[in-house]
Backbone as JSON Lines, residues from 0, in Angstrom:
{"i":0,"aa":"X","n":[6.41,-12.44,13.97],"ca":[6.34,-13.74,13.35],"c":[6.3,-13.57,11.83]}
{"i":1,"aa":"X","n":[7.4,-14.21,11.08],"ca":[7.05,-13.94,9.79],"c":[6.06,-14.82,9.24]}
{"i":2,"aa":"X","n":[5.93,-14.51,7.72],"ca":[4.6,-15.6,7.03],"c":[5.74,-15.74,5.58]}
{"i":3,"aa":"X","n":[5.15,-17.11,5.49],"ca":[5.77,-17.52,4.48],"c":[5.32,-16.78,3.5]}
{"i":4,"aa":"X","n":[6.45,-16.54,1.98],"ca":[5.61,-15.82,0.84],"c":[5.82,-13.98,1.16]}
{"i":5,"aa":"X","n":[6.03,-13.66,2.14],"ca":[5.94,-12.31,2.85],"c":[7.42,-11.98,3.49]}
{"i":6,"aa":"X","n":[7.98,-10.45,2.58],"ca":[9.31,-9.87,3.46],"c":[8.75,-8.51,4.02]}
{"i":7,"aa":"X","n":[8.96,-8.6,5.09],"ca":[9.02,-6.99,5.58],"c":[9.97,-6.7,5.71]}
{"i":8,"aa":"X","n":[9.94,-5.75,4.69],"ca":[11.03,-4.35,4.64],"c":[11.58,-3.93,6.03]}
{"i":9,"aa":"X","n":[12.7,-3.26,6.41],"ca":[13.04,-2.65,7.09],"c":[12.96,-0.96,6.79]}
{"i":10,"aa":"X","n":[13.61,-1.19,5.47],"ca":[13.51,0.52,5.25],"c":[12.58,0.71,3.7]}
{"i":11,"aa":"X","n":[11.35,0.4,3.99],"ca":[10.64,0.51,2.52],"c":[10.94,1.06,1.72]}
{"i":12,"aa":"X","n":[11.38,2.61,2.09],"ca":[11.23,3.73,1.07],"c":[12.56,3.88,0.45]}
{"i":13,"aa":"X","n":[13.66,2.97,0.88],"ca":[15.13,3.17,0.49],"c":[14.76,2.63,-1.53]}
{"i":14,"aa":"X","n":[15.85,3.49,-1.86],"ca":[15.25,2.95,-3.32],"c":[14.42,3.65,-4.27]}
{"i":15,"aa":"X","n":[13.31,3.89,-3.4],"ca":[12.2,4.68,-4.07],"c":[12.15,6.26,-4.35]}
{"i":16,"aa":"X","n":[12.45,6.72,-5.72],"ca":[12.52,8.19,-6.06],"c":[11.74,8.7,-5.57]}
{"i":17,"aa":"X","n":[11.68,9.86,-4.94],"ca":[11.08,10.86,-4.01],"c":[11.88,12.21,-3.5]}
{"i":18,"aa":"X","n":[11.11,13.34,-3.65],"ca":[11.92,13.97,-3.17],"c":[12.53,13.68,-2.06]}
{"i":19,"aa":"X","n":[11.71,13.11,-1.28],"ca":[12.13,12.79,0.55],"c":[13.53,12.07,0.47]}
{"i":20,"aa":"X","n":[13.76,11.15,-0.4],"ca":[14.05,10.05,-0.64],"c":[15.31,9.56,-1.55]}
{"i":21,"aa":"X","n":[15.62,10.43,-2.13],"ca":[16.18,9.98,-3.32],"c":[17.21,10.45,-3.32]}
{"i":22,"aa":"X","n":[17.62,11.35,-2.01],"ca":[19.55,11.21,-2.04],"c":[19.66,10.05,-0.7]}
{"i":23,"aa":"X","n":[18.58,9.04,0.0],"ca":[19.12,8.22,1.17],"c":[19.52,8.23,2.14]}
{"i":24,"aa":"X","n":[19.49,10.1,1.9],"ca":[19.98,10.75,3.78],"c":[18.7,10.49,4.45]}
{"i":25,"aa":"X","n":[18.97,9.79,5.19],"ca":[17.92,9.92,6.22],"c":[17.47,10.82,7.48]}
{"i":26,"aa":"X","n":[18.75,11.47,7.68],"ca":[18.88,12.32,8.48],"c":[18.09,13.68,7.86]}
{"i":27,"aa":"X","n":[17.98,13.96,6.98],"ca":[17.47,14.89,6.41],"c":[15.78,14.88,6.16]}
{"i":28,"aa":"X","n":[15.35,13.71,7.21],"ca":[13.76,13.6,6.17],"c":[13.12,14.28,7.59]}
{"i":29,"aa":"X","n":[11.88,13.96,7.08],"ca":[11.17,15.36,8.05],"c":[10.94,14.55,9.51]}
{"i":30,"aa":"X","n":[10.42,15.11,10.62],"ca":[10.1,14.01,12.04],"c":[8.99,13.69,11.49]}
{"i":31,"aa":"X","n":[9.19,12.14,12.05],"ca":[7.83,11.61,11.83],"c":[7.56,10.8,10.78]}
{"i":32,"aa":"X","n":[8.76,10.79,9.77],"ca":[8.27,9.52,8.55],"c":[9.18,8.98,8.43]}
{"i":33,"aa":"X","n":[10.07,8.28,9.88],"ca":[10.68,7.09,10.09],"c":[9.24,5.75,10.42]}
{"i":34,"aa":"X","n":[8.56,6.66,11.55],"ca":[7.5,5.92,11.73],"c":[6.26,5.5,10.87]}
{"i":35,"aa":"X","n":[5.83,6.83,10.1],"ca":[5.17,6.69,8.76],"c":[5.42,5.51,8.23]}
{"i":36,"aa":"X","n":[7.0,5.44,7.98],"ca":[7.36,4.2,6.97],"c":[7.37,2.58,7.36]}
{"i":37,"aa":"X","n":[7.38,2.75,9.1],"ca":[7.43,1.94,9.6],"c":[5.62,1.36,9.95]}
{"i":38,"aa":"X","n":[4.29,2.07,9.52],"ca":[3.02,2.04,9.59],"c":[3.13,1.48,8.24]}
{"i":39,"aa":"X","n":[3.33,2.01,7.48],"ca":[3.22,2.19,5.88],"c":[3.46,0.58,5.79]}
{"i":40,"aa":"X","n":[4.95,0.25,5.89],"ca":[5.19,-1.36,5.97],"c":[4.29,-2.18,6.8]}
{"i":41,"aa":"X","n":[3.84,-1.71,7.64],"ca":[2.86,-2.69,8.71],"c":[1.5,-3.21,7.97]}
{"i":42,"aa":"X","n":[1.05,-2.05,7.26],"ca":[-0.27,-2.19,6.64],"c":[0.13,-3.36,5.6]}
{"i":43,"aa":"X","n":[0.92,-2.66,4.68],"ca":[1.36,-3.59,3.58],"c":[1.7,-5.38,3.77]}
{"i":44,"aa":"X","n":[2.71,-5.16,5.17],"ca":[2.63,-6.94,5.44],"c":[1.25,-7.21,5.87]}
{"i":45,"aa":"X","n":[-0.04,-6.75,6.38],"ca":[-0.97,-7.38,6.79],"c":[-2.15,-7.48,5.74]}
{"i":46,"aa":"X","n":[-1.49,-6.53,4.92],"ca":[-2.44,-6.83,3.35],"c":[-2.15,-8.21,2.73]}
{"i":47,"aa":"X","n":[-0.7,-7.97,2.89],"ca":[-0.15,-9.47,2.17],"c":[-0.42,-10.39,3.19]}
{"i":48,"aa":"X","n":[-0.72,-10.62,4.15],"ca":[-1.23,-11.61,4.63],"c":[-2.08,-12.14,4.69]}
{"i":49,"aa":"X","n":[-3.51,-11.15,4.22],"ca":[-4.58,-11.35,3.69],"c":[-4.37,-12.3,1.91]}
{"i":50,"aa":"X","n":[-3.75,-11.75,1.19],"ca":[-3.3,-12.21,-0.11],"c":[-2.82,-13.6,0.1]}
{"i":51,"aa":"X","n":[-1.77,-13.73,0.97],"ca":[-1.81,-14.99,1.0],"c":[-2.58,-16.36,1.28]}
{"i":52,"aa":"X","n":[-3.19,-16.12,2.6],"ca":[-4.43,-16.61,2.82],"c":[-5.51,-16.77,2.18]}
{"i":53,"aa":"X","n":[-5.22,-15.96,0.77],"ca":[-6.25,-16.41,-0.34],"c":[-7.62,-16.04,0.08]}
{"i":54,"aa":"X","n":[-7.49,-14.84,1.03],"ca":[-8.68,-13.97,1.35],"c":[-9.09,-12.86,0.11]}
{"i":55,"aa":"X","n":[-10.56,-13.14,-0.27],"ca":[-10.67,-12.52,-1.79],"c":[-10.71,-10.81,-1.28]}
{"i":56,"aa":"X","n":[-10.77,-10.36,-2.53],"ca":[-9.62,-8.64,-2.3],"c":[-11.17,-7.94,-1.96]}
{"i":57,"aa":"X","n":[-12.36,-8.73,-2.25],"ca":[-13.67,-7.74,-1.68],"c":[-13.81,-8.85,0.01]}
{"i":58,"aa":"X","n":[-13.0,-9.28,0.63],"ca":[-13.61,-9.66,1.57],"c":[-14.12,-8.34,2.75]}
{"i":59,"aa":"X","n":[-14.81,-8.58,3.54],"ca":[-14.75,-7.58,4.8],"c":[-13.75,-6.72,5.72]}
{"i":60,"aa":"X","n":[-12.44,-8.31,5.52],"ca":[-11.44,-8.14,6.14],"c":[-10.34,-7.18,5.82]}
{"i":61,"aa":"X","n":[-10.35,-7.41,4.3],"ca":[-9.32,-6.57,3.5],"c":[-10.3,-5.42,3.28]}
{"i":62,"aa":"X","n":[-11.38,-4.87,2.93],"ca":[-11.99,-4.16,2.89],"c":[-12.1,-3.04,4.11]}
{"i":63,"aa":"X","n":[-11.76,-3.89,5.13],"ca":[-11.17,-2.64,6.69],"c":[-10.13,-2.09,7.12]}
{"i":64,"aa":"X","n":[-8.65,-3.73,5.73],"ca":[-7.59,-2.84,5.97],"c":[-7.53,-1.35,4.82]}
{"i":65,"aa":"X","n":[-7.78,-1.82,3.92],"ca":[-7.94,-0.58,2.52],"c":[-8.92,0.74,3.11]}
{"i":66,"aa":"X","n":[-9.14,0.58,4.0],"ca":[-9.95,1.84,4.63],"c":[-8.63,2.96,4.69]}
{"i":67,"aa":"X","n":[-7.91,2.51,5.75],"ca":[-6.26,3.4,6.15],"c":[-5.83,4.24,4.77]}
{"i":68,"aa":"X","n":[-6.23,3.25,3.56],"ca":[-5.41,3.79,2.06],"c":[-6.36,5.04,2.02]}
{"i":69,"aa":"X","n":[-7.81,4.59,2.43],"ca":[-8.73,5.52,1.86],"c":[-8.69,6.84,2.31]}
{"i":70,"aa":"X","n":[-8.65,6.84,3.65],"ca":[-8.33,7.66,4.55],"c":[-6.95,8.72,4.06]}
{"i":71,"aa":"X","n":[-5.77,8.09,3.93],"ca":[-4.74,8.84,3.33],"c":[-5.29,9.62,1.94]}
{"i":72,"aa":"X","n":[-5.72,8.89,1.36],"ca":[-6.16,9.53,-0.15],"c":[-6.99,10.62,-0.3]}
{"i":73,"aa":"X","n":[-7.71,10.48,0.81],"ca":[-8.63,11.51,1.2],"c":[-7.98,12.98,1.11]}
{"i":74,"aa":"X","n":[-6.74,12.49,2.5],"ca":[-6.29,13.85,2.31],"c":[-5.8,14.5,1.66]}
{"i":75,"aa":"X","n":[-5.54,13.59,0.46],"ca":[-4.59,14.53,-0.9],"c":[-5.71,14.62,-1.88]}
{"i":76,"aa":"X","n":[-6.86,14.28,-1.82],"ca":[-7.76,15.42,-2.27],"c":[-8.82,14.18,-3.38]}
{"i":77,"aa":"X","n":[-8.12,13.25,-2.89],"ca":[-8.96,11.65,-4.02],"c":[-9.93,11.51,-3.14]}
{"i":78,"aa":"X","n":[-11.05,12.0,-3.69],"ca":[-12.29,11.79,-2.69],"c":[-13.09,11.1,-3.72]}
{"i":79,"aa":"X","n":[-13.31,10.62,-4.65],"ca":[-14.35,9.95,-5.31],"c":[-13.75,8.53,-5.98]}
{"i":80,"aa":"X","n":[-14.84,7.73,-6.11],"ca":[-14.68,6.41,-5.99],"c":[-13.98,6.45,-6.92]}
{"i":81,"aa":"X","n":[-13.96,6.62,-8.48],"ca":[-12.98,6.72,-9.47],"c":[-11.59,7.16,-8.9]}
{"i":82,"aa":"X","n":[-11.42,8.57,-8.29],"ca":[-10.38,8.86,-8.25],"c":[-9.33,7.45,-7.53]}
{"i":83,"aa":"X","n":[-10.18,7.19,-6.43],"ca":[-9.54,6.12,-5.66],"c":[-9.17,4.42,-6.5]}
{"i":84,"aa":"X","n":[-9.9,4.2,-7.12],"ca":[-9.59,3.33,-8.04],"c":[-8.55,3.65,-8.73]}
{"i":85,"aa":"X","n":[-8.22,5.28,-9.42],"ca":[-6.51,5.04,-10.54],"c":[-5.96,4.73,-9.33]}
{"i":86,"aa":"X","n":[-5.78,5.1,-8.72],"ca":[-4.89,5.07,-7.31],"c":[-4.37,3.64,-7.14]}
{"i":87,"aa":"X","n":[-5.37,2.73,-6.74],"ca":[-4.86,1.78,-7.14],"c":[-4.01,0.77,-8.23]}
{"i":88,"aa":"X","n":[-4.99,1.45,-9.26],"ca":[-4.69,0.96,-10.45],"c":[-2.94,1.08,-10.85]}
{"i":89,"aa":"X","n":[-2.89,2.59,-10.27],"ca":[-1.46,3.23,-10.25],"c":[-0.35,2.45,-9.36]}
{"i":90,"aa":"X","n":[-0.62,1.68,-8.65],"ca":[-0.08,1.46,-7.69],"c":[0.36,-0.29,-8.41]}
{"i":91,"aa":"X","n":[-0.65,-1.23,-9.39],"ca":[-0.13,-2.12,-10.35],"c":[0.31,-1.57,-11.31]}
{"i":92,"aa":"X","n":[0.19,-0.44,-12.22],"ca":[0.36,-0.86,-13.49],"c":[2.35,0.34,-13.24]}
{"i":93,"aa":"X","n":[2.16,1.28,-12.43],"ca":[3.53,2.12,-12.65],"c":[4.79,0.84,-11.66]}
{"i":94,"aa":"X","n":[5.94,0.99,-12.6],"ca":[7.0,-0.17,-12.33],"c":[6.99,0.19,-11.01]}
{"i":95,"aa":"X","n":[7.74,1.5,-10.39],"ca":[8.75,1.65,-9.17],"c":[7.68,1.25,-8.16]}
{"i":96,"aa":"X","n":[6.1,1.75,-8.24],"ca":[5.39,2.02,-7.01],"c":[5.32,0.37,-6.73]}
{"i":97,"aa":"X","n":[4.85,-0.73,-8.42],"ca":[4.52,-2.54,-8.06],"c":[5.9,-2.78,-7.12]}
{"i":98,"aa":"X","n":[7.04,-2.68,-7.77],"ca":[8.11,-3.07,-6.97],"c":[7.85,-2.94,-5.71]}
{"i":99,"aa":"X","n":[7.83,-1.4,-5.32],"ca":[7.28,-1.56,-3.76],"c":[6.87,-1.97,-3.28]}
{"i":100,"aa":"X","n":[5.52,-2.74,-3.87],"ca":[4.37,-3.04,-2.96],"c":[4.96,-4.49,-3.29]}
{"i":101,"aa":"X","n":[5.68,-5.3,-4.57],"ca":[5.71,-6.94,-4.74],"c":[6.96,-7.22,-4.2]}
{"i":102,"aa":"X","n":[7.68,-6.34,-3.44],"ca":[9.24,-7.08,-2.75],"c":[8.66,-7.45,-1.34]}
{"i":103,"aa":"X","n":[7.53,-6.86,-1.13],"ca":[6.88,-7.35,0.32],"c":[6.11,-8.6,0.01]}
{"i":104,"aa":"X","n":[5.5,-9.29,-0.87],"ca":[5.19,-10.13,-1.84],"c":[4.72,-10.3,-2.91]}
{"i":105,"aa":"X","n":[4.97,-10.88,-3.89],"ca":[4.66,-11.22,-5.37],"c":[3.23,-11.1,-5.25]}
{"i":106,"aa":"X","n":[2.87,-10.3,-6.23],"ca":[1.18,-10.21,-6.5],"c":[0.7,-8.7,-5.61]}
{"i":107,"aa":"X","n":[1.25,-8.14,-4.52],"ca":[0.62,-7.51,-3.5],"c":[0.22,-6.26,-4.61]}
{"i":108,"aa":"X","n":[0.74,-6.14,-5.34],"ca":[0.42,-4.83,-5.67],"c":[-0.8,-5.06,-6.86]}
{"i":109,"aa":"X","n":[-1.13,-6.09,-7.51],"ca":[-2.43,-6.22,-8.33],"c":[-3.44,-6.25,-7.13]}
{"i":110,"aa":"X","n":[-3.23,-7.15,-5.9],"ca":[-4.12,-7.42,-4.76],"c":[-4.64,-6.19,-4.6]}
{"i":111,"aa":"X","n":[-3.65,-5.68,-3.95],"ca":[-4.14,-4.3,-3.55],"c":[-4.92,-2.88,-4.81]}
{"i":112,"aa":"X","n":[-4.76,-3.69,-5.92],"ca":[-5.52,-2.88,-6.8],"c":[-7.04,-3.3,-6.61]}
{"i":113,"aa":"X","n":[-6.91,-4.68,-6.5],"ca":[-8.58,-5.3,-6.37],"c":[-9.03,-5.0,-5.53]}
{"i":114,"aa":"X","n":[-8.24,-4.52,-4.48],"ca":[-8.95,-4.67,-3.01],"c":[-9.77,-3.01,-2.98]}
{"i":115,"aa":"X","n":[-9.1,-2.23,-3.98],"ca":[-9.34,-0.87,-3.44],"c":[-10.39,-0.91,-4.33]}
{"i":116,"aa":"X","n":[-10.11,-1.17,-5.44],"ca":[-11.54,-1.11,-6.49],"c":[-12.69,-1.45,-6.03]}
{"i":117,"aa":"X","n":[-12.92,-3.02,-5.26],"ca":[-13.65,-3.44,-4.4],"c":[-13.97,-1.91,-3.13]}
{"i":118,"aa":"X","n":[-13.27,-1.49,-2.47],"ca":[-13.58,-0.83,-1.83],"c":[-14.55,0.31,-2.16]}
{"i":119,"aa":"X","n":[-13.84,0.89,-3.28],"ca":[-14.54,2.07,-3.93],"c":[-16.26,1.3,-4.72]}
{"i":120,"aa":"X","n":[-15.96,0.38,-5.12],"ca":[-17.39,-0.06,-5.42],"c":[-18.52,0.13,-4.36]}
{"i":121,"aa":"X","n":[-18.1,-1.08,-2.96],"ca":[-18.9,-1.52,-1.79],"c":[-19.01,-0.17,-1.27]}
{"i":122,"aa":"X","n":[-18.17,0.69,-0.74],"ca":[-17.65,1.43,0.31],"c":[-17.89,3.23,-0.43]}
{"i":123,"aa":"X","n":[-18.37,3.54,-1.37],"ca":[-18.03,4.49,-1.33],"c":[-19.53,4.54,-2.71]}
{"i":124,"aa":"X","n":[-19.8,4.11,-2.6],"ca":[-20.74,3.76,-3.66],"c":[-22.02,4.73,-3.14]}
C-alpha cells in the first residue's frame, strides 16, 4: 500500500557512488545485498511513514525503528552516542547520502537525523 508523500525505490542504491555500485552491474555485487537493499528501502519507507504522520523523531515508535540503524553502526565500529549522532548528521548535511534518503520523501533525511540524535540521547545515554 503506498502513502501519500512517500516513493519506494525499487533499486535504492542505483545512482549512488560506491564501490559496490558505481559501475550498475548488478550482477557483480556480492549475494545478499539485493536483499540488503531491499531491507534497507523497507526501513526507510517506514521511517517516512512515521515522518509523515507527524510522529515526533523522539517518539517511542521511531525510536524502535532507529534501533536497526544502531545496530548496523555498531558493527562498523560507531559505538558511542556521539559517534552515532555524526552519522546521522552525515546522513542530512552530505548531498548524495540526503538525496537518498529525500527521493523516498522530502525531509526523511533531516528526520532521520533527529530521530537518531534522539536515540543516542534517550537510548544510549
Amino acid at each position: 500500500m503506498e502513502m501519500p508523500g512517500i516513493n519506494r525505490p525499487e533499486r535504492l542504491l542505483d545512482g549512488f557512488a560506491t564501490p559496490l555500485a558505481d559501475t550498475g552491474d548488478r550482477q557483480n555485487w556480492p549475494e545478499g545485498l539485493d536483499a540488503e537493499e531491499r531491507d534497507l528501502a523497507d526501513r526507510m519507507v517506514r521511517l517516512a511513514g512515521l515522518m509523515v504522520a507527524d510522529t515526533r523523531a523522539d517518539d517511542p515508535t521511531v525510536l524502535d525503528e532507529v534501533e536497526w540503524y544502531h545496530q548496523m553502526a555498531t558493527r562498523y565500529g560507531l559505538t558511542t552516542a556521539e559517534l552515532f549522532t555524526c552519522l546521522g548528521q552525515l546522513c542530512a548535511e552530505d548531498e548524495q547520502v540526503r538525496r537518498l534518503f529525500d527521493q523516498i520523501s522530502p525531509g526523511l533525511a533531516a528526520y532521520q537525523r533527529n530521530a537518531v540524535a534522539a536515540y543516542a540521547r534517550t537510548r544510549m545515554a
